[in-house]
PAMI-764401 format. One line per 5 residues: number of its first residue (from 1); for each residue x, y, z of C-alpha. Coordinates in steps of 0.2 Angstrom, whole numbers. Example, Ala and Ser with C-alpha at 12.3 -4.5 7.8 and 13.67 -1.06 7.14 Angstrom:
BEGIN
1 = 62 -22 39; 68 -5 36
This chain:
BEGIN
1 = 305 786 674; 295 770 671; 293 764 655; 276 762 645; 273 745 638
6 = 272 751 620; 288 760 621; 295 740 630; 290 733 616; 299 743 602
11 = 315 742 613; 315 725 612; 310 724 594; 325 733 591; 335 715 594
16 = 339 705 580; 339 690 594; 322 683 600; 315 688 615; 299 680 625
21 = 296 687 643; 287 672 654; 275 673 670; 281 657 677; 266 656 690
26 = 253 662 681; 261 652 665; 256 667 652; 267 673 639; 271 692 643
31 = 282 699 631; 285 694 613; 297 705 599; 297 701 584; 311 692 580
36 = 304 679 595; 288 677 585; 298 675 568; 307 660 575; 293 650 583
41 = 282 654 566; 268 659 577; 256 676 576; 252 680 597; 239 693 601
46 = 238 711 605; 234 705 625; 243 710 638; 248 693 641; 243 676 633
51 = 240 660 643; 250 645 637; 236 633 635; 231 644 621; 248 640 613
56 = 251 627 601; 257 609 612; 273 610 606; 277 629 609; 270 625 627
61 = 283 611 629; 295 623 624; 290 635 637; 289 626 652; 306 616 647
66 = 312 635 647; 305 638 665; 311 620 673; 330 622 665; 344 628 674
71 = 345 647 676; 357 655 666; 359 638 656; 359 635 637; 354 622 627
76 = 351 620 609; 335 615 600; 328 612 582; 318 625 578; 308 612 570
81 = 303 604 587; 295 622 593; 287 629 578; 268 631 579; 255 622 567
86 = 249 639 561; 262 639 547; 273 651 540; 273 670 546; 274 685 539
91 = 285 698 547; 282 716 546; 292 717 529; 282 704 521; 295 693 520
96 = 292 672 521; 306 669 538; 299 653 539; 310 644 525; 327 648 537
101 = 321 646 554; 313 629 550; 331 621 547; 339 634 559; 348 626 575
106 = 343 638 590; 353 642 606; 340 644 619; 347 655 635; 336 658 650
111 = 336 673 664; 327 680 679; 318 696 679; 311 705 694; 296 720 694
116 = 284 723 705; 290 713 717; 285 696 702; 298 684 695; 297 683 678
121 = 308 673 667; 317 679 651; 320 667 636; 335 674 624; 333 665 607
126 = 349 665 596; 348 657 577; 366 648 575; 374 650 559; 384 635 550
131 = 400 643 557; 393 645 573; 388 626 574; 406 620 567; 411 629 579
136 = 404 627 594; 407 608 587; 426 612 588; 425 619 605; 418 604 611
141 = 431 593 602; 445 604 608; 436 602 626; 439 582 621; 456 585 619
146 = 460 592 635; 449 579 644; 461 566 636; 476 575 640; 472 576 660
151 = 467 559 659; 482 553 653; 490 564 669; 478 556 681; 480 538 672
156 = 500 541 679; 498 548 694; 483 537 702; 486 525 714; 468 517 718
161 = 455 513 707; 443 525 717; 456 540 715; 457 536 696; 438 535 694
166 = 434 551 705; 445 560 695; 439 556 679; 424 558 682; 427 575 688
171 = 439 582 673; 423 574 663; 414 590 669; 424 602 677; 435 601 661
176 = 424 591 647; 410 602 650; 399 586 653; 382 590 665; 383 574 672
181 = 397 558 673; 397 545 683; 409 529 684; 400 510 687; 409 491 691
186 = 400 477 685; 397 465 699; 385 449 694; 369 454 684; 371 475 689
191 = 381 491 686; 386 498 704; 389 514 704; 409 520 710; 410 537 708
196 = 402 553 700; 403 571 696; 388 582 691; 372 580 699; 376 566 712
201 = 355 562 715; 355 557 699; 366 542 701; 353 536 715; 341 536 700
206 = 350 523 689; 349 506 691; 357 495 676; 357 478 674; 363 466 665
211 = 349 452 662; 336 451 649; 325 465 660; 322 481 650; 335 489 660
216 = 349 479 652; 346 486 635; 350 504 637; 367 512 632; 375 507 648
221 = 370 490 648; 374 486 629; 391 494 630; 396 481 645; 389 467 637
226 = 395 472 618; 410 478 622; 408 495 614; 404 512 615; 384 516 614
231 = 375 533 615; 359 540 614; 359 558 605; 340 561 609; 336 556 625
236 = 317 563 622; 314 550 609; 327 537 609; 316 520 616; 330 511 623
241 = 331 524 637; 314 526 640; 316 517 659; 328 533 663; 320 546 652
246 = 310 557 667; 325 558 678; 337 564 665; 324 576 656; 323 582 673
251 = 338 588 674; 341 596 657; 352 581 649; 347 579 630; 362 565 624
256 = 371 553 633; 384 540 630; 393 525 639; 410 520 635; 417 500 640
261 = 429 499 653; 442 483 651; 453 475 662; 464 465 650; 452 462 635
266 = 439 460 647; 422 473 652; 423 475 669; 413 491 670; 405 506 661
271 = 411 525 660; 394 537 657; 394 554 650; 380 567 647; 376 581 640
276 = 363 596 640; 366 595 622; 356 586 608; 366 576 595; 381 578 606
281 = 390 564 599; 397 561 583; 410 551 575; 423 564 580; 418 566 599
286 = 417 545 597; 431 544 592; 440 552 604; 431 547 618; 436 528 613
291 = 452 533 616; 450 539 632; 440 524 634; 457 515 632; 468 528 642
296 = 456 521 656; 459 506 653; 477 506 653; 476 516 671; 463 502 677
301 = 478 489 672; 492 500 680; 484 502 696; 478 483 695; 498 479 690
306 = 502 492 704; 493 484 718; 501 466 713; 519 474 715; 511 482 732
311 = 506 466 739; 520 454 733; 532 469 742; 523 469 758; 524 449 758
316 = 542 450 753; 542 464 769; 535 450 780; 544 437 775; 561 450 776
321 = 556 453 793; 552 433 798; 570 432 793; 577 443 802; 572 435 818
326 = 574 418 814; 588 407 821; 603 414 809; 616 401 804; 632 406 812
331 = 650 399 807; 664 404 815; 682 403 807; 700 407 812; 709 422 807
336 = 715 413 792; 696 407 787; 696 388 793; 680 385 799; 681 379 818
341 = 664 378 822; 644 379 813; 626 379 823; 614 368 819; 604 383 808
346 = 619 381 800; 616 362 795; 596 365 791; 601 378 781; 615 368 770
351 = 612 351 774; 633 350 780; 636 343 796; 650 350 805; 660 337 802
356 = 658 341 785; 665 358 786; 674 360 800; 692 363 793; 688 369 778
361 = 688 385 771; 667 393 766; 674 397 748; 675 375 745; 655 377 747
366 = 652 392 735; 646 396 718; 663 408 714; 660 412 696; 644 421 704
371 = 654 426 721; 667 436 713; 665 451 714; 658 451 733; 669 438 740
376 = 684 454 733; 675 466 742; 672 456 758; 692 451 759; 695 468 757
381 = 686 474 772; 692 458 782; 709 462 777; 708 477 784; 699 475 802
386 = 682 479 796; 665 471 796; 657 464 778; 640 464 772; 631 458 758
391 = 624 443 747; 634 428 742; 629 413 732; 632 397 740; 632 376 737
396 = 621 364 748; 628 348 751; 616 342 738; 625 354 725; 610 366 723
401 = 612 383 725; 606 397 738; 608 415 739; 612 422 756; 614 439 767
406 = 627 436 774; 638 447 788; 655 444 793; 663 454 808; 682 453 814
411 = 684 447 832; 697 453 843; 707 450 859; 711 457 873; 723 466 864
416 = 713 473 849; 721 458 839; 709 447 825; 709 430 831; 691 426 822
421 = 679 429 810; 660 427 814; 649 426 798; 629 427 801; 620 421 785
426 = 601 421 782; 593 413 766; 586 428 755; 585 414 739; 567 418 738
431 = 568 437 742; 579 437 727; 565 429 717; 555 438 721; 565 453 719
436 = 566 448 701; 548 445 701; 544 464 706; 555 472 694; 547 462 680
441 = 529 466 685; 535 482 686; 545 485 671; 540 472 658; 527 468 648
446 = 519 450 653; 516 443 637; 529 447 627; 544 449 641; 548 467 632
451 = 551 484 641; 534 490 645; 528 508 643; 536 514 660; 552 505 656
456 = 552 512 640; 550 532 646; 564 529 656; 575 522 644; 571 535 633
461 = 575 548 647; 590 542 652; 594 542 630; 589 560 628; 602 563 642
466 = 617 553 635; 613 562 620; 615 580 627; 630 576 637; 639 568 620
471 = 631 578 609; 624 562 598; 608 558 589; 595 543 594; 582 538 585
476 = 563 533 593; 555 520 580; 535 518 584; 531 501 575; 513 496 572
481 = 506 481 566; 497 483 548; 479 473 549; 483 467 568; 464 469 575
486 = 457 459 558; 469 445 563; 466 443 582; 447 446 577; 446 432 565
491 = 461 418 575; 456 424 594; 465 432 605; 475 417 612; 481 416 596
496 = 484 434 593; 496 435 605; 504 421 601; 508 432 584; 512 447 597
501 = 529 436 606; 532 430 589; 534 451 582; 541 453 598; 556 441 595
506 = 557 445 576; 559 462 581; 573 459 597; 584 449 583; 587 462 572
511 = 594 476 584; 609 476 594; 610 473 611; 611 489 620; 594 495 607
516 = 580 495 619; 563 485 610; 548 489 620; 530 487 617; 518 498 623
521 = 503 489 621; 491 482 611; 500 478 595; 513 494 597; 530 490 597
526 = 543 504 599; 564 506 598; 576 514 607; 592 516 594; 606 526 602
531 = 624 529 595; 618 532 579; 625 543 563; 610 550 555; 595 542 546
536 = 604 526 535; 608 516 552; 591 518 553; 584 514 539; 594 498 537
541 = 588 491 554; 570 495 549; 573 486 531; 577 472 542; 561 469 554
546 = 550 473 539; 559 457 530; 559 449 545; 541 452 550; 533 448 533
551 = 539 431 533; 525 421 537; 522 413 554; 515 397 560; 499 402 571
556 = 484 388 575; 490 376 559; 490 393 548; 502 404 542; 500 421 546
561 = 508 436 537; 508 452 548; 518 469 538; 521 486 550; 523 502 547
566 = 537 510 556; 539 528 562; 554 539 563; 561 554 574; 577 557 574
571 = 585 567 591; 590 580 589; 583 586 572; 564 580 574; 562 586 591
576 = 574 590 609; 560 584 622; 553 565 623; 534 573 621; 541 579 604
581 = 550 564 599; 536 551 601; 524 563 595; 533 563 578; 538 546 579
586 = 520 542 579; 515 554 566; 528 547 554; 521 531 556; 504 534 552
591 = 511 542 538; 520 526 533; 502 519 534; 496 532 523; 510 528 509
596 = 502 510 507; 509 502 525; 525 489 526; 535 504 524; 548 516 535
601 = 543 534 535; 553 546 543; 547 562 553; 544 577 541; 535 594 543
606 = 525 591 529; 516 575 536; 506 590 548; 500 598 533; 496 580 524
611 = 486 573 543; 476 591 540; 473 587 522; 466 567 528; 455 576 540
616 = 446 585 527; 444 574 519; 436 562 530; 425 577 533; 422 578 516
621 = 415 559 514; 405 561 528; 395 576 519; 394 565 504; 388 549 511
626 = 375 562 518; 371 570 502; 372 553 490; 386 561 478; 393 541 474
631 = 386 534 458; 391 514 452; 400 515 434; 402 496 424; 414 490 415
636 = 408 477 401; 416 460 402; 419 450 383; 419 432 382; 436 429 371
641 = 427 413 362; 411 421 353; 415 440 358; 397 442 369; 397 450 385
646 = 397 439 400; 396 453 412; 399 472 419; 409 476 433; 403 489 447
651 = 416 505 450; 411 514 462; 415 536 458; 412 551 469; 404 566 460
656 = 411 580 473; 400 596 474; 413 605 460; 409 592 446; 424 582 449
661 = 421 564 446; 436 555 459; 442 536 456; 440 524 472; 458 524 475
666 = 457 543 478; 447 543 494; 441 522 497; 458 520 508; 451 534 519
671 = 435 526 521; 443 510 525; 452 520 539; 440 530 548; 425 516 546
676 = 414 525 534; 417 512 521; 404 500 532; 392 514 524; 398 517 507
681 = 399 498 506; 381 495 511; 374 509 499; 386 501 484; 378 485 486
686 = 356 491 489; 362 501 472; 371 487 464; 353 479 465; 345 490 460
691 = 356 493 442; 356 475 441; 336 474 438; 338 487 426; 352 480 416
696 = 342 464 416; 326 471 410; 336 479 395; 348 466 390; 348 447 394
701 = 344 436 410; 363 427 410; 370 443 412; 384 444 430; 384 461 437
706 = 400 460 448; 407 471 462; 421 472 474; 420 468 492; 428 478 505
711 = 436 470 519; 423 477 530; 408 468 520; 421 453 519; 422 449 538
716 = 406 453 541; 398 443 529; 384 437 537; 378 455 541; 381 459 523
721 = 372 443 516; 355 447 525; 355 466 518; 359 460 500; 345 446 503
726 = 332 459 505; 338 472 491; 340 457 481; 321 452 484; 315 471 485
731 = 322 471 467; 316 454 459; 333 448 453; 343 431 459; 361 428 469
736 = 366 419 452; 366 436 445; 377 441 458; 398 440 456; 408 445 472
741 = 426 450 467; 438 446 483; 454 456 483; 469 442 485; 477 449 500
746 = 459 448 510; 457 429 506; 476 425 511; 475 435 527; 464 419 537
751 = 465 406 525; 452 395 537; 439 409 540; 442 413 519; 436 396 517
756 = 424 395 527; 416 412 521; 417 409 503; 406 394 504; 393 403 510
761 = 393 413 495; 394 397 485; 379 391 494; 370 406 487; 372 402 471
766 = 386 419 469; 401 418 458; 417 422 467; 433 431 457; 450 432 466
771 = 454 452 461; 471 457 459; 480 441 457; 497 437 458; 501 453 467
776 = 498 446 486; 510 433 494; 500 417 495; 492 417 478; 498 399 471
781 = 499 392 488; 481 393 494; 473 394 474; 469 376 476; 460 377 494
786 = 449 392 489; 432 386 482; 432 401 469; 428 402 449; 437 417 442
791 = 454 422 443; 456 440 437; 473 446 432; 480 461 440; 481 475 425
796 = 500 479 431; 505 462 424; 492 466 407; 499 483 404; 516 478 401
801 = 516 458 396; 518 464 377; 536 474 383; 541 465 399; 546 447 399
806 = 544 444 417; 528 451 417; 522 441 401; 528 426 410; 517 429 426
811 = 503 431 416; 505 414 404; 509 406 421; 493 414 430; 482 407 415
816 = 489 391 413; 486 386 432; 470 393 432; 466 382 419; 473 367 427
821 = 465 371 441; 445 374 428; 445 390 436; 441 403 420; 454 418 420
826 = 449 438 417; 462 451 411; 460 468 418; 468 481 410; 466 477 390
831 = 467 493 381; 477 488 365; 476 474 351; 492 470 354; 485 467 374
836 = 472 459 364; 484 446 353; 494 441 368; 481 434 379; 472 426 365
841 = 487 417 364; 486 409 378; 468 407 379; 462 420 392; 445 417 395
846 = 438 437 398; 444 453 393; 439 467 400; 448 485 399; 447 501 388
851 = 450 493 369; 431 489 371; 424 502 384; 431 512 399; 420 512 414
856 = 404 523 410; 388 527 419; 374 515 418; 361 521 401; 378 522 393
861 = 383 505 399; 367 497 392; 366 505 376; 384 499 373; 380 480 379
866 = 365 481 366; 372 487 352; 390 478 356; 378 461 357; 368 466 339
871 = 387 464 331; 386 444 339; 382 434 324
């Protein structure tokens, strides 16, 4: 029964999913439901069909990107990027659709019809929903996951660079879900191409280079030259990939991105993904493709490592082999071990003459503390008729030492008696350097002279087994250095791994010999400690190298404090398999991050819940960095001499969606953590500006508006300066106006580079305050060096100076030096009179705290410095 058109068309109105049935050849639109014209906001006609040129430009784009794709294919589009210019549509109930569909994210699926012996092509349109998006976003994360868990498999089981390079890029899109990845080696001023997966043509289309050309500045060129990962999330519109755009639009790839491959801190190449979907690549997906970025890297150094140990083996081969048949030196003794006779081999090889030896017995000429053992087991043999082979140590005539091969065989008469000995030696002195040599390429790191990551595994395997058969506990200890990238960024690498053998032999002293230290790589250490009675033996080592470690070391004429933070799993109560046990280990050190770092944390099942909970709330920041819920409250400052306000400080506050108003302590270490404080930062500072004019307007031109600055902003001052220099001049106000407050443990991290950057705020004409001092380690060494005017008081020494002795003692102490130094001193924390009558007894120079006026939004802030500075006789 065929069908009429009319009755077609309610059929398919019937689907709540849009429908647009497509003449391909005679590029007409065919069939439309409803739900289709909803979505693309545009009324068709009654005709049979409707030629595309009569469509709107962007719906014909729409079309024909529908009839080029893949068959079968999906790929996700705005529906902002089809609608037509005729505005919103009515459906048949009247209803406005146009105020969802316009910020609706649609899944596009095309299929092939046949009729009447015609093709025609059927585009399935299907709004995605919030919880569809998240999760299709988790599916590809989770897709992320399992990429980076067969990486790490292929990372241990490749021999060859091409075999590790093929197979990555294959589990990139067989397993990641990638349309297209392709693996390049830098060689002089180009990318070339190694390996692929996907559509191979494509890789014919790309050439990268790495001159000042135009194609140089795409994603693949800046990575390899900026050593970091670069995408593009709209390949349509994103300029810098304009000399590639045809061929990847081509084949349906909307987002790309290109991750650095290093050989030992070194780019040598570029791994390049992409996808048929736009905005592919968020910080998540980054994130986690950075680490398989590293993963590579590490199986680009193994195989590197692994080729070294390949080639010094097949020398040793040859040079084994050379031996062999070489002229071996031959002594010959009685049956009692006199030597009656040598060959001139012999004499090359030792430098005796036979005159020298003859008579004697070989022991005279060897190293016996060394010998021992093997010159037991070759009497033994001898002693009873049999042949002896092995390696003995002996003495040239000169008195230095070589090893050698030896074999010593009886020889008999006529009547099966031993009248002889015959010894055949060959020098192996440099096989057994080289021996040496192997094993440490193999098993140690290079740097440090620590168990490497193999060596470590195995140690750990042969633990877990020592602990089954005896039924004993063994603790794995991950150790990560706190800060460690912000120190090798700011002193170099040389010098950073100068501070690596350092930890490394801090670390080795405080564990007992048969503990096994490794380090893994980077700045991650790890311990072995077997034989132990539950969690105190362990918590008294790790009490140990966190003393030892936060002693400071001398690193390029500065001395450098690096804390860790140690994780803890304990066998068998925190896992029975080593997958288990460095999972939790790691875990419990992160945790020990979380809990303020230079601390031990041991492996709990609460610290899953609490990595969920820091999840969420990264999520959470993201949203609001997006939706602008952070607001700046200040803090009036009073001048202890005539009681006017000097200044107001800046604190930042996050309004969540529920009404809460959260404290920067509460989600600013998160920030600081995942990288979204370079954002939050960056907004602080344009809206610092921009409450400073205000302030200014309304109360008195020698007013300081101050504010903290991250250790972000701090390093990467120069970037900051130029931004504030434009707020700062979009705003009318002056860098006089302006006071940076530095927290102390920033400045004494890199006491140069501290230097260095505080001057250039000096040069600017900005007033500089040390925050929180006397709670860091180097406060009164390095006071004098900083080129700072304020010294503010930490308010844990304020709030209990009128109580504690100690703590009123620091805080006289801190004002008195400060003073000597004609640095003025701020007091945080003064919410009392009796705070009050303490520090005006040693002439503190600001108060600042809740006795005069908690931190409060901005109006309120103002109305108080005006009607606080009418009181000022």
């Amino acid at each position: 029964m065929e069908l009429s058109r009319s009755l077609l068309e309610q059929i398919v109105n019937v689907s709540v999913d849009g429908v647009i049935v497509l003449d391909p050849v005679a590029e007409t639109v065919v069939l439309v439901n409803r739900a289709a014209r909803s979505l693309v906001c545009y009324e068709f006609s009654n005709e049979a069909s409707v030629a595309w040129v009569k469509l709107p430009d962007s719906l014909q784009s729409f079309l024909r990107e529908c009839c080029q794709g893949d068959l079968g294919a999906a790929f996700h589009i705005k529906t902002t990027e089809i609608l037509s210019e005729q505005g919103d549509v009515e459906n048949d109930a009247g209803a406005d659709t146009n105020s969802d569909s316009s910020e609706s994210l649609v899944e596009a699926r095309t299929h092939q019809l046949c009729a009447e012996d015609k093709t025609y092509i059927a585009v399935s349109l299907k709004v995605l929903t919030d919880a569809v998006v998240i999760g299709n976003r988790l599916a590809r994360l989770n897709q992320i996951y399992s990429v980076l868990s067969e990486t790490n498999k292929v990372v241990a089981n490749s021999k060859t660079r091409t075999d590790l390079f093929v197979s990555i890029s294959k589990i990139a899109v067989d397993i990641g879900g990638f349309s297209m990845a392709w693996m390049g080696i830098k060689h002089g001023d180009q990318i070339i191409p190694m390996a692929s997966s996907g559509d191979n043509d494509y890789v014919k289309t790309i050439a990268v280079r790495l001159d000042e050309s135009e194609r140089s500045k795409g994603p693949i060129g800046l990575s390899v030259q900026n050593n970091r990962v670069c995408y593009v999330n709209n390949i349509a519109t994103d300029p810098s990939f304009a000399p590639w755009r045809a061929a990847a639009l081509q084949r349906n790839y909307h987002s790309m991105a290109a991750l650095p491959i290093r050989l030992k801190d070194e780019v040598v190449g570029c791994f390049s993904l992409y996808s048929n979907i736009e905005n592919y690549f968020d910080t998540p997906t980054l994130e986690l493709l950075e680490d398989m970025c590293q993963d590579i890297s590490v199986g680009l150094r193994q195989i590197d490592e692994e080729t070294k140990r390949v080639e010094t083996e097949g020398k040793l081969q040859q040079l084994y082999q050379a031996i062999e048949h070489s002229a071996s030196a031959v002594t010959i003794t009685d049956k009692h071990g006199i030597v009656e006779y040598v060959n001139p081999q012999f004499t090359s090889l030792t430098g005796f003459l036979p005159e020298d030896i003859i008579g004697l017995t070989p022991e005279e000429m060897a190293s016996y503390e060394v010998n021992q053992i093997n010159y037991t087991r070759m009497q033994r043999h001898l002693s009873e008729g049999k042949s002896w082979r092995g390696e003995l140590q002996n003495k040239t005539k000169s008195g230095e030492l070589l090893w050698t091969l030896q074999h010593v065989a009886p020889i008999r008469d006529d009547q099966d008696e031993i009248t002889h000995f015959v010894s055949t030696a060959y020098d192996i002195t440099e096989l057994r350097s080289a021996q040496e040599t192997i094993e440490k390429l193999a098993y140690y790191d290079e740097l440090t002279g620590l168990p490497n990551r193999r060596l470590f595994y195995d140690r750990l395997n042969q633990a877990l087994k020592n602990a089954k058969r005896k039924n004993a506990k063994f603790a794995v200890c991950y150790l990560d250095l706190d800060g460690f990238k912000n120190i090798n960024d700011s002193l170099g690498h040389a010098n950073g791994d100068e501070l690596l053998k350092a930890v490394a032999q801090r670390i080795r002293t405080h564990v007992r010999g048969k503990d096994t230290v490794a380090r893994l790589g980077g700045d991650e250490f790890t311990i072995i400690l077997e034989g132990i009675s539950g969690p105190s033996d362990v918590s008294t080592v790790a009490a140990h190298i966190i003393n030892a470690l936060g002693q400071p070391v001398d690193i390029a004429e500065t001395q450098v404090v690096v804390t860790t933070s140690i994780g803890v799993a304990i066998y068998p109560d925190d896992g029975v398999e080593i997958n288990d046990l460095t999972r939790n280990a790691d875990m419990a050190m992160y945790h020990a991050k979380d809990n303020g770092r230079n601390n031990c944390q041991f492996f709990a099942d609460e610290m899953n819940r609490r990595i969920r909970e820091r999840l969420d709330l990264e999520q959470r920041l993201r949203k609001a960095i997006k939706e602008k819920e952070f607001v700046l409250y200040y803090q009036p400052q009073i001048d202890a001499v005539d009681g006017s306000v000097v200044g107001v400080e800046a604190l930042i506050r996050w309004k969540t969606p529920d009404g809460k108003l959260l404290l920067a302590s509460s989600f600013m270490p998160q920030a600081e953590e995942s990288g979204l404080v370079c954002d939050i930062g960056t907004w602080m500072l344009e809206q610092l500006c921009i409450d400073c004019k205000k302030i200014l307007d309304v109360t008195y031109d020698s007013l300081k508006v101050s504010i903290d600055l991250t250790d972000f902003q701090f390093r990467n001052c120069e970037s900051m300066l130029q931004k504030l220099s434009v707020s700062i001049a979009r705003e009318g106000i002056s860098f006089s106006n302006i006071q940076f407050e530095i927290n102390e443990n920033i400045l004494s991290s890199n006491v140069k580079e501290s230097i260095v950057r505080l001057r250039m705020f000096r040069k600017k004409g900005i007033t500089i305050a040390i925050d929180n001092f006397g709670m860091g380690y180097s406060s009164l060494r390095y006071l004098r060096r900083f080129p700072v005017d304020i010294v503010k008081i930490d308010q844990a020494f304020v709030k209990d100076a009128v109580d504690d002795e100690n703590d009123a003692s620091v805080t006289s102490a801190i004002i008195t030096m400060a003073h000597q130094l004609n640095l003025r001193v701020v007091a945080e924390g003064v919410e009392s009179r009796k705070h009050l009558q303490f520090l005006e007894r040693y002439w503190c120079d600001y108060f600042q705290g809740g006795y005069y006026c908690d931190p409060v939004p901005l109006d309120e802030c103002i109305e108080f410095v005006n009607r606080w500075m009418e009181q000022i006789p």
